[in-house]
Each structure stands twice: as structure tokens, then as C-alpha cells.
C-alpha positions in Angstrom: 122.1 99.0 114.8 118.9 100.1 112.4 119.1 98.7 109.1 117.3 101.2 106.6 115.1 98.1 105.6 113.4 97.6 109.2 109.9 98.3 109.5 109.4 100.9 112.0 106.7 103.1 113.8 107.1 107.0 113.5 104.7 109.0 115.6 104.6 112.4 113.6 101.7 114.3 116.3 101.4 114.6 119.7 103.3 114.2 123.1 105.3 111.6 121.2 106.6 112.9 118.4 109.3 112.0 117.1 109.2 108.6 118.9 110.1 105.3 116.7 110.2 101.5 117.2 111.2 99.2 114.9 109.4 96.4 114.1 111.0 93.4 114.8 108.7 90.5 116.0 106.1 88.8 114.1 103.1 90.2 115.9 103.1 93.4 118.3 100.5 94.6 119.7 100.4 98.7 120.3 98.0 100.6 122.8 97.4 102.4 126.2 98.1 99.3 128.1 101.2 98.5 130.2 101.1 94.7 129.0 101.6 96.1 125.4 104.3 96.1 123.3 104.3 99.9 122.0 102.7 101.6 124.9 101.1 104.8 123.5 100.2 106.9 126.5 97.2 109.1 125.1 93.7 108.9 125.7 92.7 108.6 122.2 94.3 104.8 122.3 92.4 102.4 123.6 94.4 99.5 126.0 95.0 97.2 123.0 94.1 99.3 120.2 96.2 97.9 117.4 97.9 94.5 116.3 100.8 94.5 113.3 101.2 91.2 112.1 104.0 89.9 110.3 103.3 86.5 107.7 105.3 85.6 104.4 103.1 88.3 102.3 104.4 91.5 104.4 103.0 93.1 107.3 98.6 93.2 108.7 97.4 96.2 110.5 94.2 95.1 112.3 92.1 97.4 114.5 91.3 95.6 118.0 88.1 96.9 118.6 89.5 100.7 119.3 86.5 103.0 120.4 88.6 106.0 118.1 89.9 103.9 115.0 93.1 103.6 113.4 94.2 105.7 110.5 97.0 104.9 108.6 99.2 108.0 107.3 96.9 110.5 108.2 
């Protein structure tokens, strides 16, 4: 069951819209790769491109290095 307070990835554009996971670890890592958590299959993501991080303050994006950047609503 979703609770409405789970943090959760929406993709809004592109072959996988619509698509959501919820966020339910401490750290998941997102990107092209199979040995990902989120596996985004488009070019534009790099094999590890992003890492969400979970500590007692609330939740880290961090860019891994992606050749095509993150953006963040938008």
C-alpha cells in the first residue's frame, strides 16, 4: 500500500511517463545501468547518474558525475 507521505519519483516526459517509485531505502541510486536501483532507459542518463540520500534532515540529490546534468522540477 502507498502511504500519501512516501517520497516518490514521478517521470512527467518521455518514454516513461507516468512511471513512479517510491522511495523507500536510505540511499538509491537511479541511472541507465542495470545494477541500479531506478533503471531509467534513455540515453540522456548516464549509467549512475543520480544518488537520493536519505539522513535525519530529509532527503540529498547528488549528481554522480552525469555528462547531461540533473534538473530538479524542470
Amino acid at each position: 500500500m502507498i502511504r500519501q507521505d512516501m517520497p516518490m519519483l514521478i517521470v512527467y516526459e518521455g518514454k516513461l511517463e507516468g512511471q513512479r517509485w517510491i522511495i523507500d531505502r536510505d540511499r538509491v541510486i537511479i541511472g541507465r545501468g542495470s545494477d541500479c536501483d531506478v533503471v531509467l532507459p534513455e540515453r540522456q542518463a548516464s549509467r549512475q547518474h543520480v544518488q537520493i540520500e536519505r539522513d535525519d534532515r530529509g532527503y540529498l540529490l547528488r549528481d554522480l558525475g552525469s555528462k547531461n546534468g540533473t534538473f530538479i522540477n524542470g
